[in-house]
N, C-alpha and C positions, 0 to 999 in steps of 0.2 A: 269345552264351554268357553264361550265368548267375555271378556272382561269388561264390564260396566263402561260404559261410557262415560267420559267426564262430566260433571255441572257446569254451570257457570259461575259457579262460587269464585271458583280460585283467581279467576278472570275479573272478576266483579270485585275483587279485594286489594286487587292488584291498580284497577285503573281508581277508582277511587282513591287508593293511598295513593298514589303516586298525583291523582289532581287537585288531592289535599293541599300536599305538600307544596305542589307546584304555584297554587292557590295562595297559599298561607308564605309564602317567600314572596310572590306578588305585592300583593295588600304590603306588609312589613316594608318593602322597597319603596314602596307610595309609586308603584305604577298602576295601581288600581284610584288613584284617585278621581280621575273624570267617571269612571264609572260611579263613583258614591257622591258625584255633584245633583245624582236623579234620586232628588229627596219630594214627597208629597208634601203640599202644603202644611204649615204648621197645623198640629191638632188640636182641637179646641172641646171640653168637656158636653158644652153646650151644643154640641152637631150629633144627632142621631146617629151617623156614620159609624161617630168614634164611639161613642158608647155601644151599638154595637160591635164594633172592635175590639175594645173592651174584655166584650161577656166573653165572645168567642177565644182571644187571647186565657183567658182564666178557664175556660173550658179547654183548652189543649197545651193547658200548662207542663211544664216536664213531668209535675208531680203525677198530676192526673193520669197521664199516658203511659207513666212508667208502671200507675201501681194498677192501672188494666192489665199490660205484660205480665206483671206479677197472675194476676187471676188467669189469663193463658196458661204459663206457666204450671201451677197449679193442678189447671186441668188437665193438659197434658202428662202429668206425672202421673195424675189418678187413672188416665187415661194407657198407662204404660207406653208412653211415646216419650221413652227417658230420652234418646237425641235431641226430640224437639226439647224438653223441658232445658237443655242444657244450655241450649243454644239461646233460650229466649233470657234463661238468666245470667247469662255470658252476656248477651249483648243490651241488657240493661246496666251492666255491670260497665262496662266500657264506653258505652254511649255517655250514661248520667259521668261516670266517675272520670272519665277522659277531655268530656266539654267542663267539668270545672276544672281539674288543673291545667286545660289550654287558656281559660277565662285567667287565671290566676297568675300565670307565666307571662301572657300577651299584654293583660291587663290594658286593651282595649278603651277610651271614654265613649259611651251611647252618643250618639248625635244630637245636635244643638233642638230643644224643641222636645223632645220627650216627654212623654208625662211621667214625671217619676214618684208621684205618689201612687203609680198604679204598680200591682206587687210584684208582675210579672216585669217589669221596665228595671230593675235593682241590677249594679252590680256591671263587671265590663259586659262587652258585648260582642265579641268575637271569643268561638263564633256564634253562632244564636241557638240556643239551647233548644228554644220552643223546633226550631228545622231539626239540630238532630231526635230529637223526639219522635215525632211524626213521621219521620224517614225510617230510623229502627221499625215505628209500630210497621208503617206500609210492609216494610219486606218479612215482617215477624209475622203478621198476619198474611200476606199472599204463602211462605213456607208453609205453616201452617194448613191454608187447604188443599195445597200441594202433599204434601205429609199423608192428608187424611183421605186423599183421593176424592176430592170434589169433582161433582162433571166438571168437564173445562169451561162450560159460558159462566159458574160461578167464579172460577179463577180467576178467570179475565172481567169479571165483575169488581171483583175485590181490588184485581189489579187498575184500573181506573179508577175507583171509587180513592185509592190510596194515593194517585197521582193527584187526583183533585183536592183529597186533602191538603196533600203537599203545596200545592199553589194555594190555596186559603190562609194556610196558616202564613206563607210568604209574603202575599200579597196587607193582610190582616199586621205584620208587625210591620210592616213597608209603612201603613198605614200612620201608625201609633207611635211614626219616628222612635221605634225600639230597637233599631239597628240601622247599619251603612249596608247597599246592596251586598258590598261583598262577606259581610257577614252573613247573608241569607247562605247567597252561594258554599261557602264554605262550611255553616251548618249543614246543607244536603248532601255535599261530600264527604265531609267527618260523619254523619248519620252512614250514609250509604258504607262507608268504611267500616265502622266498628259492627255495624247490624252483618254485613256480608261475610265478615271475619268470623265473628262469633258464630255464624249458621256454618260455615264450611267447616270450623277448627271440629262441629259438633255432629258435623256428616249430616246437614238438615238442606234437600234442593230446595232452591227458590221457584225452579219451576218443574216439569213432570221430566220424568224421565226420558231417554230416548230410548225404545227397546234395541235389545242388543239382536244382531244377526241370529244367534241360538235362538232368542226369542219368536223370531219373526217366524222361523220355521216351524218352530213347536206349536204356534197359534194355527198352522195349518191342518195340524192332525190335531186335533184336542186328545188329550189324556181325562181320563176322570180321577176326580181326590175327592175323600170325605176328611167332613172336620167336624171330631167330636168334640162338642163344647160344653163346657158343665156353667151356665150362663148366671150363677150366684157369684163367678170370680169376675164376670165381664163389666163393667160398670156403665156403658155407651153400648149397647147391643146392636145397634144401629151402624154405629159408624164403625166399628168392628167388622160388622159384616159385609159392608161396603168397601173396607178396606183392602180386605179378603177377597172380594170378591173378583174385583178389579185385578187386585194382581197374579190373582191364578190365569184369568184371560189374558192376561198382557202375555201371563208366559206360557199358556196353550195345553190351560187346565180348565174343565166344567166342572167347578165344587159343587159339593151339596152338603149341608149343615145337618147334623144330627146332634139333637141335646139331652144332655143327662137329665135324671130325675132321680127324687129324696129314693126312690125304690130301685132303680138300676144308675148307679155310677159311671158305664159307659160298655158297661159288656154287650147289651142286646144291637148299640149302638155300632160296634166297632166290628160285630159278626153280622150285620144286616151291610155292614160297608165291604166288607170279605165279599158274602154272596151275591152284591153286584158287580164284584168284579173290580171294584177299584187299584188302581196302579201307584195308590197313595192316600194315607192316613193323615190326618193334621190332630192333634190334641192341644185344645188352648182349655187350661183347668191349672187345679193345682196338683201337688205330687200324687196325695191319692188319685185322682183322674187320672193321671198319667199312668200309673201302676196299675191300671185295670186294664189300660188300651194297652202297653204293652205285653201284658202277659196273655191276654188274646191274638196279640200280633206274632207272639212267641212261632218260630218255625216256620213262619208262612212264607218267608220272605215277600212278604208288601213292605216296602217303607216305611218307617214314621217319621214326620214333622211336625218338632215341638215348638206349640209357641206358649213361652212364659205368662202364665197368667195368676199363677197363685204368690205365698207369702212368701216360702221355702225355694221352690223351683229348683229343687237339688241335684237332680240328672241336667236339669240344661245350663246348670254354673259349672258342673264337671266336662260336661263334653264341649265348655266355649261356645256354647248357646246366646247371643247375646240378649238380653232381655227387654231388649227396647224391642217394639213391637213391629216396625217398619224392618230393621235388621235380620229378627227373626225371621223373619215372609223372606228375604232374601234367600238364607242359610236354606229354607225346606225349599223354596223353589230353586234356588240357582246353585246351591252346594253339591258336594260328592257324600258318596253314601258309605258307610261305615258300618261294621258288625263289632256287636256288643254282646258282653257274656249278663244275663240273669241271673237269679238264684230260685230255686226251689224251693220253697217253704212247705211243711209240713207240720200242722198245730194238733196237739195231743192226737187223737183220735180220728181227724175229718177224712173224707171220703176225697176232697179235692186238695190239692194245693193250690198254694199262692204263688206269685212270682211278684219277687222284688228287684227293684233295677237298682236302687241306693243301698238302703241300710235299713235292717229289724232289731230291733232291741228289747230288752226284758228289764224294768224296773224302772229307776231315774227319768230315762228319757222317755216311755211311755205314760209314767205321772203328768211330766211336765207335759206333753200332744193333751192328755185329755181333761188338764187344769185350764188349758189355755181357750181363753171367751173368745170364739168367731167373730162378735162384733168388734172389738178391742185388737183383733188382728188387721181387720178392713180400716181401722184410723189409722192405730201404731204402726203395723207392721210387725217386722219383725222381734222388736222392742216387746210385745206380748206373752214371745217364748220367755224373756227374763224375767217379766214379772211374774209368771206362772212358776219358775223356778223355785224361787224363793219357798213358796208353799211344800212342793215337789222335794225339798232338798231334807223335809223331816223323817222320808220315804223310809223306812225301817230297813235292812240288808236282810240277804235271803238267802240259803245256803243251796248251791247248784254245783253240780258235775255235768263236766263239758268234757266232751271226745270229740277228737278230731283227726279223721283218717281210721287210722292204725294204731293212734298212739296212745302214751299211756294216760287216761282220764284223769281233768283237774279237778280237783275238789276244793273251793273258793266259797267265804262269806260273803258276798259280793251284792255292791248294790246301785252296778251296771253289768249286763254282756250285752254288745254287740255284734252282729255280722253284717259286713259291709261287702258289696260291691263296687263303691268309691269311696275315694275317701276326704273329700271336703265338705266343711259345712257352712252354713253362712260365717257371712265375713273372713272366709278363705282360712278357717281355721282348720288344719290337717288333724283330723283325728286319727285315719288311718293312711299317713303319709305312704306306703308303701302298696295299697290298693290301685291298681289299673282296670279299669271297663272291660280290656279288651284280652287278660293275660291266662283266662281260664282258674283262676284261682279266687276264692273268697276270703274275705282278711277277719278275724278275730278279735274285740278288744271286750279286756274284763277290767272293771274298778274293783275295787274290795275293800272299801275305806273304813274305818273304825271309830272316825270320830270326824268332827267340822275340820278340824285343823288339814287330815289325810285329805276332806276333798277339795280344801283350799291348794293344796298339791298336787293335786293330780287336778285339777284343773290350771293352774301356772305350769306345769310341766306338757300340758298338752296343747297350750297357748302359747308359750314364750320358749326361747331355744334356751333351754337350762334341764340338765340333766333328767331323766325321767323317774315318776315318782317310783318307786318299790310295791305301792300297790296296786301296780298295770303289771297286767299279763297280754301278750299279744301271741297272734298264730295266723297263719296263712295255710290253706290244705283248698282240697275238692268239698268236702263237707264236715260238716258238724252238727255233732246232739249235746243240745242243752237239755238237763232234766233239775227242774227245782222238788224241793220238798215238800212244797206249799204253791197255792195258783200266786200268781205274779201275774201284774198285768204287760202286757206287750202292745208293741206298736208295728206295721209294716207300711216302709217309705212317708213314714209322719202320719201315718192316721194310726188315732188309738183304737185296736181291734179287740179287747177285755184282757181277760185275765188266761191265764195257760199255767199248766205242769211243763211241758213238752215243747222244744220245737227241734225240730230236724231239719236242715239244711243242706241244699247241695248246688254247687253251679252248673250252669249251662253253658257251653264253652259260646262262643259267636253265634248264639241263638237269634236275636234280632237285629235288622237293618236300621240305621237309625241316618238320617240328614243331617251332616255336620258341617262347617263353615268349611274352605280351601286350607289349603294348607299354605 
C-alpha cells in the first residue's frame, strides 16, 4: 500500500514562520519604514467611508471571528471530526493568545490619526489582530470543507470568498489609520502561521488530498462495500454520507448504505450485504450496532470497518481505531486487515447465541447500561455512565458459581462478573489489563464487595497502580459458566439485554476480519 502523500501544511507553516519572523526583524530594524509612509488620508467621523469602516472593523472584530471558530469547533465535535475540532481550537488558541503577547512584547504606538475612541483601534498595533483573525478564520474555514468533502467549485468558493475577506478587512483598518502597512502584512503572516500550524500539528488538510498510486488503480476496478448505519448515533446524515461516499471512490469502492431500525439493529442489514456479495462491511453506530454486524460477519471472512460513532466505541479504542471520523475512513479504506477472536454467549435457555467482541457482564455494570438516559448520553457523553452509576451502586450482591475450563468452580457473593475479550474501557482504564483480541483466550473478572468502602477499593485498585483489592478474582481460559441463584440483570458489549440465571461463554479463536490502522 502506497503512503499518503504529503499536505501542504508543513510547507505552509514553515514559509509563514519563517516570513514572519523575517517580517518582524524588518519593521523592528525601521527598514520597513517607507513602506508605512503609504498612510490614507486622515479619517474623519463625519465621511460615510469611515463610518462604514467603522461597522465592518466591529464586525470582524477578533472577538467576533474567534467565537464563530468556537461555534465550528463545536460542530465539528458533534460532528465526530475530533482532528478538525482540534485544529480550530489550537489555532484560535495561538492566533488570539500569540498576537497579544507579540502586541505586548513589541508594544508597537498605532499611527498618527487613528480614531481611538473606536473599540477596535485600543492598544499597540503590531501586528493587527483584526488580519490574524481573518487569516486563521480563511484557512479554518477552506480545511473545514476540505475535511468534509465539499465538491471542489465550493472549495474554491470559500477559498476566494476568504481571500476577499482578507483584503476587506486590510484594506478597511488601512483605512481607519488602525495600523502601519506592515502591520497588515505581518498580521497575515502571523494569522497564516499559527492557523497553518495548529491544522498540521492536528492532521487537518487545507486542501483535498492527492490520491495515492494504490488509489488510482483500485478506482479502476471498483470493489463493492456496504455500510451499516444505525443513523440515531449520526447527527449530520448528510454530510456523513457525502463524506463516505467520496472517499470509497477516491479509493475504488461503490458503497451502498444500509440503515438500522428500532426492530432490526443491523442483522437483516449486514446479511442482505453478504448476499450481494460485498468485499467489505462499514459499521458507523454504537457498540451494540457493532455487536450485531460483527457477529453476522463472524466466519465469513468479509472485512469490517469501524467507524466510531457511538458513546462507548469500545472495540475501535482497543484495536487503535481512531475516532475522529476522517481517520477512521482512512484506517477501513487504506489499513491492513487483522483477525480477531469473539466470544460466544449463551443466555439461560435461547436457541441462538450472541457474539460479543468487548465485554458481557452480570450485575453492577448491567444496572449502570440500563439506568443510563440516551438523551443525557447524546449532551454529556460519556459523563452519563457516572451519573447513572451512583444509582447502580445500591445494586444488591448475588451469590454465583463460575467454572471455568476444567477447573474447580467458584462460588462468590459478588456484585460484578465479567468476561471480556478486551480489556479497556473509556478513559483507557484496564480493567482486564491481561486480555488480547487476538490470543484465543477470554479473561474473567469477579467483584464480591461487601460494603461501599470494598467497592471504593476495588475500584482505586482497578484505576490506580496500587495493589489489587482481595475482593477480585480474575481467570483467563476458552470458556466459562456463570450460574446465579436468582435472575440478574446482564448486558452484552454495553447494551442492557434483561435479566438471566445462566450465561455460558466461549471464544472463537481469529473468527473475524476486522481493518486496523498500519503498524
Amino acid at each position: 500500500m502506497s503512503s499518503r502523500r504529503p499536505g501542504i501544511g508543513p510547507i505552509a507553516t514553515i514559509a509563514f514562520g519563517v516570513g514572519f519572523a523575517v517580517w518582524t526583524a524588518l519593521m523592528m530594524s525601521g527598514s520597513l519604514a517607507g513602506l508605512d509612509t503609504l498612510q490614507a488620508p486622515p479619517p474623519h467621523w463625519q465621511t460615510p467611508a469611515i463610518q462604514i469602516a467603522a461597522a465592518v472593523a466591529i464586525v470582524f472584530h477578533p472577538v467576533v471571528v474567534y467565537s464563530t471558530l468556537a461555534g465550528i469547533a463545536v460542530w465539528a465535535f458533534r460532528r465526530r471530526l475530533r482532528n478538525l475540532t482540534v485544529g480550530v481550537v489550537l489555532s484560535i488558541a495561538l492566533g488570539w493568545g500569540g498576537h497579544e503577547l507579540l502586541r505586548a512584547l513589541i508594544a508597537r504606538p498605532r499611527p498618527p490619526g487613528t480614531l481611538t475612541d473606536l473599540i477596535s483601534n485600543n492598544g499597540p498595533s503590531y501586528p493587527s489582530g483584526h488580519l490574524v483573525a481573518i487569516v486563521t478564520a480563511a484557512l479554518v474555514v477552506v480545511a473545514t470543507t476540505t475535511t468534509t468533502k465539499q465538491p471542489r467549485p465550493q472549495i474554491e468558493f470559500w477559498r476566494w470568498l476568504g481571500l476577499a475577506l482578507i483584503l476587506l478587512v486590510a484594506t478597511d483598518r488601512w483605512l481607519l489609520h488602525a495600523h502601519w502597512v506592515s502591520d497588515l502584512v505581518g498580521g497575515i503572516l502571523f494569522g497564516g502561521f499559527t492557523a497553518s500550524l495548529a491544522l498540521t500539528v492536528a492532521r487537518v488538510h487545507m486542501q483535498p488530498e492527492r490520491p495515492t498510486r494504490a488509489a488510482v488503480l483500485a478506482a479502476r476496478t471498483p470493489k463493492r462495500c456496504a455500510i451499516v448505519v444505525n443513523p440515531t448515533k449520526i447527527p449530520d446524515w448528510a454530510a456523513f454520507r457525502r463524506h463516505v461516499e467520496v472517499d470509497c471512490r477516491e479509493n475504488g469502492w461503490t458503497p451502498r448504505f444500509l440503515e438500522t431500525s428500532p426492530d432490526d439493529p443491523g442483522r437483516g442489514m449486514t446479511r442482505a450485504a453478504l448476499k450481494a456479495g460485498v468485499d467489505l462491511v462499514m459499521v458507523a453506530g454504537g457498540d451494540g450496532t457493532v455487536r450485531v454486524v460483527c457477529s453476522e460477519l463472524a466466519g465469513t471472512g468479509v472485512p469490517l470497518g469501524l467507524l466510531p460513532s457511538g458513546t462507548g466505541n469500545l472495540l475501535a479504542r482497543n484495536l487503535g481505531i481512531p475516532l475522529d471520523e476522517s481517520e477512521a475512513l482512512r484506517v477501513v479504506l487504506r489499513g491492513r486487515r487483522d483477525a480477531i477472536d469473539l466470544i460466544e454467549v449463551l443466555i439461560d435457555d435461547a436457541e441462538r447465541p450472541e457474539h460479543i467482541a468487548v465485554m458481557a457482564g452480570m450485575g453492577l455494570d448491567a444496572r449502570i447500561m440500563s439506568a443510563t438516559d440516551e438523551g443525557l448520553k447524546k449532551i454529556i457523553g460519556p459523563a452519563a455512565y457516572v451519573m447513572a452509576a451512583g444509582d447502580a451502586a445500591n445494586l444488591p450482591s448475588f451469590d454465583v458459581t463460575i467454572a471455568m475450563d476444567d477447573g474447580e468452580p467458584l462460588q462468590r457473593h459478588a456484585g460484578l462478573v465479567m468476561v471480556g475479550n478486551v480489556g479497556s474501557l473509556q478513559g483507557n482504564v484496564q480493567l482486564l489489563p491481561d486480555a488480547q483480541f487476538d490470543d484465543g483466550l477470554l479473561d474473567l473478572f469477579v467483584a464480591s464487595p461487601a460494603s461501599v468502602a470494598d467497592w471504593l477499593r476495588i475500584t482505586t485498585s482497578v484505576i490506580l497502580p496500587v495493589p489489587e483489592a482481595s475482593e477480585i478474582d480474575r481467570g483467563q481460559g476458552r470458556r466459562v459458566l456463570i450460574e446465579t441463584s436468582e435472575p440478574v440483570e446482564y448486558q452484552l458489549d454495553g447494551d442492557a439485554a434483561g435479566e438471566c440465571h445462566r450465561m455460558s461463554a466461549e471464544v472463537l479463536p481469529q473468527t473475524l476480519i476486522v481493518m486496523v490502522p498500519d503498524r
